[in-house]
C-alpha positions as CSV (number, residue, x, y, z in Angstrom):
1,X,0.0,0.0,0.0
2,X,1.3,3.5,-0.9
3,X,1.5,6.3,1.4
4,X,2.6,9.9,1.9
5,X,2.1,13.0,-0.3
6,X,2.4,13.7,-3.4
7,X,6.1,14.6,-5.2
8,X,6.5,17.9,-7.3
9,X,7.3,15.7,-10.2
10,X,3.9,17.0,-12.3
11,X,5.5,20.1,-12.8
12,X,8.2,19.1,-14.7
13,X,6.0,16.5,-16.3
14,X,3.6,19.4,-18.1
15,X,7.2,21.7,-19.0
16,X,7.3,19.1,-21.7
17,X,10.3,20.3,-23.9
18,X,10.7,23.8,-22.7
19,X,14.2,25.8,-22.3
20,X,14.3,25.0,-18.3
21,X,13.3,20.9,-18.6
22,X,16.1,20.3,-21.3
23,X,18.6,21.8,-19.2
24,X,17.6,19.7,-15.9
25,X,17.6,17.0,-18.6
26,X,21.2,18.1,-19.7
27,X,22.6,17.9,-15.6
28,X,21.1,14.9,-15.0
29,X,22.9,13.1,-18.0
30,X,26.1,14.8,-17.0
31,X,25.7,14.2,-13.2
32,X,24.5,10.3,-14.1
33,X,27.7,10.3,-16.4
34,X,30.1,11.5,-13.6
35,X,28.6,8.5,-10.9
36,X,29.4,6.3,-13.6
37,X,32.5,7.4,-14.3
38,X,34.0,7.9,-10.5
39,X,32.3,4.4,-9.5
40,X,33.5,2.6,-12.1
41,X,36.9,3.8,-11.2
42,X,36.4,2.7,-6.9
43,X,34.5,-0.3,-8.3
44,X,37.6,-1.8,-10.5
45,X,39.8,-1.3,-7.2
46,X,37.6,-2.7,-5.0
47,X,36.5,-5.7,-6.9
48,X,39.7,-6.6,-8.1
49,X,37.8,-6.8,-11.9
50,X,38.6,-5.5,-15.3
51,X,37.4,-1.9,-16.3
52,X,34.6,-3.2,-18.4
53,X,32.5,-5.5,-15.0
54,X,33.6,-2.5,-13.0
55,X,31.3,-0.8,-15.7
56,X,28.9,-2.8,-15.8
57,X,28.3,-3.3,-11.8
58,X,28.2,0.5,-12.2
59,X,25.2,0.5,-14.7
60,X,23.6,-2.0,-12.8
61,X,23.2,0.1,-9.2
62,X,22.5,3.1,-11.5
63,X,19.6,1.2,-13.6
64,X,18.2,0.3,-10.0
65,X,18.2,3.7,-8.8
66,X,16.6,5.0,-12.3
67,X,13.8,2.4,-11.5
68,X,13.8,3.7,-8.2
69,X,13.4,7.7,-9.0
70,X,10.6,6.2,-12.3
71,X,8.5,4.4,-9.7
72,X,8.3,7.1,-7.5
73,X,7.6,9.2,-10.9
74,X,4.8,7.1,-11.6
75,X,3.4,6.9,-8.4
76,X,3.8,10.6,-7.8
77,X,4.1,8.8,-4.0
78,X,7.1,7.6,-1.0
79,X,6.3,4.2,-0.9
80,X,6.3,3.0,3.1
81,X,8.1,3.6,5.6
82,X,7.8,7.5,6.3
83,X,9.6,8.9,8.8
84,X,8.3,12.5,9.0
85,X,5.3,12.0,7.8
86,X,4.2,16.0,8.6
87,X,7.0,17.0,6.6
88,X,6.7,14.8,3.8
89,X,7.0,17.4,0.9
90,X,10.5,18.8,2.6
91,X,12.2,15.4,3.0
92,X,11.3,13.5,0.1
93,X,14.7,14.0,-1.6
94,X,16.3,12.4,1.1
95,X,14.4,9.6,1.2
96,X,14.7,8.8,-2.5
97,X,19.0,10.0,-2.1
98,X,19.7,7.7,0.8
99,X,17.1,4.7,-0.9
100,X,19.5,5.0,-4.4
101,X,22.8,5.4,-2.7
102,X,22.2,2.6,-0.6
103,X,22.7,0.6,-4.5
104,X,25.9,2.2,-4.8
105,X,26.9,0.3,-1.7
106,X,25.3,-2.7,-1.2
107,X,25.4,-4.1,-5.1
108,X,29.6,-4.5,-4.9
109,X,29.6,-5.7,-1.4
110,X,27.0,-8.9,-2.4
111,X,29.5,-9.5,-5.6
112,X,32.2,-9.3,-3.2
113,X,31.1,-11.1,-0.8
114,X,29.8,-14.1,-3.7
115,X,33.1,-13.9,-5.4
116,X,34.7,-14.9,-2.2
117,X,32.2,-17.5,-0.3
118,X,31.0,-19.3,-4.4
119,X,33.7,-19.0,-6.5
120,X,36.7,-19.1,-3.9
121,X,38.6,-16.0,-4.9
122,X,40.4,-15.9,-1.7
123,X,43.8,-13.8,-1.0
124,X,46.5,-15.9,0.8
125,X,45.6,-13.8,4.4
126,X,42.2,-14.1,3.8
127,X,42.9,-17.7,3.8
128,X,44.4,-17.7,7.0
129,X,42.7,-18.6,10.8
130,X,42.6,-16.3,13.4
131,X,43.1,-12.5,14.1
132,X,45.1,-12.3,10.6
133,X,42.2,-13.9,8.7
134,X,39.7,-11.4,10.4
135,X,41.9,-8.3,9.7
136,X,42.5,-9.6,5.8
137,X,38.6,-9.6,5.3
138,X,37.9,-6.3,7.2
139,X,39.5,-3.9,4.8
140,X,38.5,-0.7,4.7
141,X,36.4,-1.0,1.0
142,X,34.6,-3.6,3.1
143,X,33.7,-1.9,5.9
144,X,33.2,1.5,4.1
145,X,30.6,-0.8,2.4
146,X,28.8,-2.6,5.9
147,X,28.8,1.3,6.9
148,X,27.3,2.6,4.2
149,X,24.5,-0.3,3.8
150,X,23.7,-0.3,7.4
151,X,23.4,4.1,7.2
152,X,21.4,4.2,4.1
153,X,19.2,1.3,5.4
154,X,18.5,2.9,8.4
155,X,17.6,6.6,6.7
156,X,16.0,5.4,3.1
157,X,13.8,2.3,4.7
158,X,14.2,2.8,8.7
159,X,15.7,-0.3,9.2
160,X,17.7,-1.1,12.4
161,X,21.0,0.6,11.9
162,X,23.0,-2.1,14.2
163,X,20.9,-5.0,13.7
164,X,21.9,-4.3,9.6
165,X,25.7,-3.2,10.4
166,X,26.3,-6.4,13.1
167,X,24.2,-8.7,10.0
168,X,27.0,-6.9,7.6
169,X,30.0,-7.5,9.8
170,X,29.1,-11.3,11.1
171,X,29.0,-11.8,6.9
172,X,32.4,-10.8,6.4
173,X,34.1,-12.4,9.4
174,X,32.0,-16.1,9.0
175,X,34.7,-17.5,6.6
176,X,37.7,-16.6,8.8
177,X,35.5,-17.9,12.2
178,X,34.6,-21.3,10.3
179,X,38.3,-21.3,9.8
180,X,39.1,-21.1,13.2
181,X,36.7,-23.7,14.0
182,X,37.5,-26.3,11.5
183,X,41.5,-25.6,11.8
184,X,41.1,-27.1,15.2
185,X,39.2,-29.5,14.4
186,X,42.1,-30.7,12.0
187,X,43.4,-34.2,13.0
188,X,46.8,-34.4,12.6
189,X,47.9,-38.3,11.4
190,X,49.3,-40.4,14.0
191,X,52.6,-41.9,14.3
192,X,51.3,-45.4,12.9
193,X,49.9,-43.6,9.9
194,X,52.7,-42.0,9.2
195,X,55.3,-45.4,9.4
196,X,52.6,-47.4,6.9
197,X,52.5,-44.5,4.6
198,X,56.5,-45.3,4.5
199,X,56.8,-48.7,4.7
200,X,54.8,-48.8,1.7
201,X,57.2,-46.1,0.0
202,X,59.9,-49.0,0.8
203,X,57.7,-51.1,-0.9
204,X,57.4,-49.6,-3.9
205,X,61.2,-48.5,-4.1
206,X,62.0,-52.4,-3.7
207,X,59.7,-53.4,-6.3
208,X,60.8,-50.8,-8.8
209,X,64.7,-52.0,-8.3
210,X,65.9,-48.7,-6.5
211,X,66.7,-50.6,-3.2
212,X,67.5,-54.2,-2.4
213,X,66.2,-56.5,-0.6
214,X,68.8,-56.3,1.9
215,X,68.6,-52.3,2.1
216,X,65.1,-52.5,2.4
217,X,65.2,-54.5,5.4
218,X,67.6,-52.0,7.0
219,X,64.7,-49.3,6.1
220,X,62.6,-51.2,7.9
221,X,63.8,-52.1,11.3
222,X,65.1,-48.3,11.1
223,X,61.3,-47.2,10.6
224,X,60.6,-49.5,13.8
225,X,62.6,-48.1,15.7
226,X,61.6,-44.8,14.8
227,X,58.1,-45.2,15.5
228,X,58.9,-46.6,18.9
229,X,60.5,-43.7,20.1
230,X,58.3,-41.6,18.2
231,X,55.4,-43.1,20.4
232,X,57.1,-43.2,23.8
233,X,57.7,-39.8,23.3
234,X,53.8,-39.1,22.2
235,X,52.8,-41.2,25.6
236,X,55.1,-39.0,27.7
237,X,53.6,-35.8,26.6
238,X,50.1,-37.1,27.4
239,X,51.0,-38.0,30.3
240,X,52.6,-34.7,31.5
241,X,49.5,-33.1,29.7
242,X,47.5,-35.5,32.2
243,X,49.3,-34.5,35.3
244,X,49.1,-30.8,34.8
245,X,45.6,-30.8,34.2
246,X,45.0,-32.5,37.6
């Protein structure tokens, strides 16, 4: 259902092609132009992507807020929420600013944010578990981005300002907290993996005729008495881990 007054737009509607509405024609090309231009440029850094999908992630938030400014054209209405709704006429630019802008920043942070959790386009640090994970994925594009969202939200559609920032945040530090989780729960192989993994390497060096039989026996009681020590030593350190813990 659509509330709140109507928007001056009829005015501009009945100038039809007089001197004044080709020249707000004119400045909204060349101001439409220059957000295309200076996005494009902070989009191709930020995204790590060639000038031409920098482009074209630019159009896209642009198209959305054209569709935007054409509904509310064709509506001649603010769609719900309002937040002043006594001073409707006065703040409707600022609905419709903050309700396109919000595009401009939440568009590159979903790409980013797919590029990294669907097709695993992940920088060495941001690979990495712990506080050096978290700080790789909470650059300043990305929280410029959370920031942005979350204020834009919170003035275009009066959305929760923290609720949307924490949502916004918690996304970008999941993949480095899963990390942390699943690094420790990492099972390291045990000693008697480790000495069949080998023993079969003998194996296979005695049947390809790189060792003898006589070396390969050597290799063997070697690995055995490796392991045992290898084990005693693993026994010992459970045991001291044992006796500190009572």
């Amino acid at each position: 259902m659509e509330t709140g007054t109507a928007l001056p737009f009829q005015a501009f509607k009945n100038a039809g092609a007089s001197p004044e509405w080709l020249i707000f024609n004119a400045i909204l090309i060349l101001l439409a132009a220059g957000v295309l231009i200076f996005t494009t440029l902070i989009y191709r850094r930020y995204l790590n992507v060639s000038i031409r999908n920098a482009f074209l992630v630019s159009l896209l938030c642009l198209t959305f807020y054209i569709v935007l400014l054409y509904q509310s054209f064709l509506y001649k209405k603010i769609p719900d929420p309002l937040y002043y709704s006594d001073y409707c006429e006065h703040f409707w630019k600022f609905f419709l600013l903050y309700r396109g802008i919000l595009f401009f920043f939440a568009i590159p942070l979903a790409i980013k944010l797919y590029d990294k959790w669907i097709n695993a386009r992940l920088t060495p640090e941001e690979k990495l578990a712990g506080i050096d994970g978290v700080r790789a994925w909470l650059t300043p594009g990305n929280l410029i981005c959370c920031l942005g969202t979350a204020f834009c939200s919170w003035q275009g559609y009066k959305a929760n300002y923290w609720g949307v920032l924490i949502l916004l945040l918690g996304a970008l530090i999941a993949y480095p907290a899963l990390n942390i989780y699943f690094h420790k729960k990492v099972s390291h192989p045990s000693p008697k993996e480790d000495l069949s993994q080998a023993r079969e390497k003998i194996f296979q060096l005695l049947e390809n005729g790189k060792i003898t039989a006589q070396e390969s026996v050597e290799l063997l009681k070697a690995l055995i008495e490796t392991g045992e020590s290898s084990s005693s030593k693993t026994a010992a350190n459970e045991n001291q881990s044992h006796k500190t813990e009572e």
